[in-house]
C-alpha positions as CSV (number, residue, x, y, z in Angstrom):
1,X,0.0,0.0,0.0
2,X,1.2,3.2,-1.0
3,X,0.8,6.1,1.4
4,X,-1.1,9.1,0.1
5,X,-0.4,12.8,0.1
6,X,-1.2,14.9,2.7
7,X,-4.4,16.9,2.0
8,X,-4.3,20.3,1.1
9,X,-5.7,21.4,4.1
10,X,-3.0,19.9,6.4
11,X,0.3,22.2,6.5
12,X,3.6,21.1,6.0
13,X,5.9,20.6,8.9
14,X,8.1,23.7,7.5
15,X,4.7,25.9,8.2
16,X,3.7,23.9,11.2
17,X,7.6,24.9,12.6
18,X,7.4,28.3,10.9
19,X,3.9,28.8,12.9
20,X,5.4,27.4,16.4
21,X,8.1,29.7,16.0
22,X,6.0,32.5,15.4
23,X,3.0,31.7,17.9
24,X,5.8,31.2,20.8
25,X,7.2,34.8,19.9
26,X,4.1,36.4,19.9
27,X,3.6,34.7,23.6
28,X,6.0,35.7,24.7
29,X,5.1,39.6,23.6
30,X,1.9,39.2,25.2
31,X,3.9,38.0,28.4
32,X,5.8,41.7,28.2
33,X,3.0,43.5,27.5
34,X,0.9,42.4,30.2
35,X,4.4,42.7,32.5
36,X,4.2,45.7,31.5
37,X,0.6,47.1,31.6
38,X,0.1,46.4,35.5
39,X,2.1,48.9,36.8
40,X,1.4,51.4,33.9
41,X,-2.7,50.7,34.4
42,X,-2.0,51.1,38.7
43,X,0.0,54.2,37.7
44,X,-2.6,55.8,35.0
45,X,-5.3,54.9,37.6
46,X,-4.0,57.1,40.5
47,X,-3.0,59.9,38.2
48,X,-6.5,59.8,37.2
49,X,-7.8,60.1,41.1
50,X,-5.6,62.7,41.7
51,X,-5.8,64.9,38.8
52,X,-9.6,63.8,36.6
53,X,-7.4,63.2,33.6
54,X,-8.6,60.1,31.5
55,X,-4.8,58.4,31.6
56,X,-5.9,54.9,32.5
57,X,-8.2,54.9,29.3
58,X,-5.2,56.0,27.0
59,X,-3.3,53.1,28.6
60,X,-5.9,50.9,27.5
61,X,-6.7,51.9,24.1
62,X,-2.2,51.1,24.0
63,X,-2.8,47.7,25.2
64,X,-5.6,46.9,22.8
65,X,-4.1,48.3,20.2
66,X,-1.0,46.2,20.7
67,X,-2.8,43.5,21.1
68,X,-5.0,43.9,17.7
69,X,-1.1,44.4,16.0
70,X,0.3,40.8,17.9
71,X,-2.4,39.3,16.5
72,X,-1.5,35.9,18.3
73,X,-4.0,33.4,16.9
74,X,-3.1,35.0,13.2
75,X,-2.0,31.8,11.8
76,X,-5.3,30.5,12.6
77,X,-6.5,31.9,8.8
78,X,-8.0,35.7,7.7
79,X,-11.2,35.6,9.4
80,X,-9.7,38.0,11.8
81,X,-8.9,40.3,8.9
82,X,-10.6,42.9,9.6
83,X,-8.0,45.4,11.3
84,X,-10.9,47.7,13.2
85,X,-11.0,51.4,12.7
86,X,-7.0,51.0,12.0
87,X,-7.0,49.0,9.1
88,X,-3.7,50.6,7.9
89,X,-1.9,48.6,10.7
90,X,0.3,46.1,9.6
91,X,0.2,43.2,12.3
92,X,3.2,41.4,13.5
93,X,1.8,38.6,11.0
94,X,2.4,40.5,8.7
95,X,6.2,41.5,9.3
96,X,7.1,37.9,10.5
97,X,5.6,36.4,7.8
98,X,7.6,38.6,5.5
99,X,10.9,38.4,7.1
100,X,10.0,34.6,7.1
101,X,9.2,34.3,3.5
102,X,12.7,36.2,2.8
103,X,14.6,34.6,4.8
104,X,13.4,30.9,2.5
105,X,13.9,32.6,-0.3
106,X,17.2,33.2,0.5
107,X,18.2,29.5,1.8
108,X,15.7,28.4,-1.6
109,X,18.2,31.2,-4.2
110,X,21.4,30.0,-2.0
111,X,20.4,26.3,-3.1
112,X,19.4,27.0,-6.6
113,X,22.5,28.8,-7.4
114,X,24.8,27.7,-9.9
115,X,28.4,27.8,-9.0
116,X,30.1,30.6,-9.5
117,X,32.3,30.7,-13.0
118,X,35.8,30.2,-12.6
119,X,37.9,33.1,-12.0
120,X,39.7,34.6,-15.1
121,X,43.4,35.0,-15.2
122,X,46.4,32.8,-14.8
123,X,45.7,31.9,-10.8
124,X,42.6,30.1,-12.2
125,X,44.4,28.2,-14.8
126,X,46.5,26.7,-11.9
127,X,45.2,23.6,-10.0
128,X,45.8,24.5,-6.4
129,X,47.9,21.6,-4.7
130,X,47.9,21.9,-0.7
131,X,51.2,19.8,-0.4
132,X,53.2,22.6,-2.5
133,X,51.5,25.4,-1.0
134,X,50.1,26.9,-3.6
């Protein structure tokens, strides 16, 4: 019995790696950001009881909009399209997904290259023995 194809539906373990990769990274920015949000939310909050400024609201409309950019369960498909009333932001999907596709296209050109021509000029015309030297 011969073993079929995987279906088109199913990714290939480059995109199932490429997608672990990029899911752990945008964890881990979630992570920082929330790190990060709980003292500036305390710190917006008592600015706001002190002084009636909306800080802790400005905070929040940060955190959500970072969010909305991380975009962690992007590699789930484009339902989540949609971008909001930013739809000029470019998500972190987006950029990784870029710097990925360069960076295979790169190892893909390295691997399709031909050798390099040789070299003209009498050095070339020269076999290069490693017991002479030279």
């Amino acid at each position: 019995m011969s073993e079929s194809p995987a279906p088109p539906d199913e990714p290939s373990r480059s995109e199932v790696v490429r997608d672990v990769v990029i899911f752990q990274a945008k964890l881990w920015l979630e992570g920082f950001k929330d790190v990060a949000l709980m003292p500036l939310s305390f710190g917006a909050a008592v600015l706001d009881f002190v002084f009636g400024s909306s800080t802790l609201y400005a905070v929040m409309k940060l955190g959500d909009r970072f969010e909305r950019w991380v975009h962690l369960y992007g590699a789930l498909g484009d339902e989540a399209g949609t971008e909001g009333p930013e739809g000029d932001l470019r998500s972190l999907d987006h950029l990784l997904n870029e710097a990925a596709n360069g960076i295979e296209d790169q190892a893909l050109g390295a691997r399709a290259a031909p050798d390099p021509p040789p070299a003209s000029g009498d050095d070339a015309a020269a076999p290069f023995d490693s017991r002479s030297g030279g």
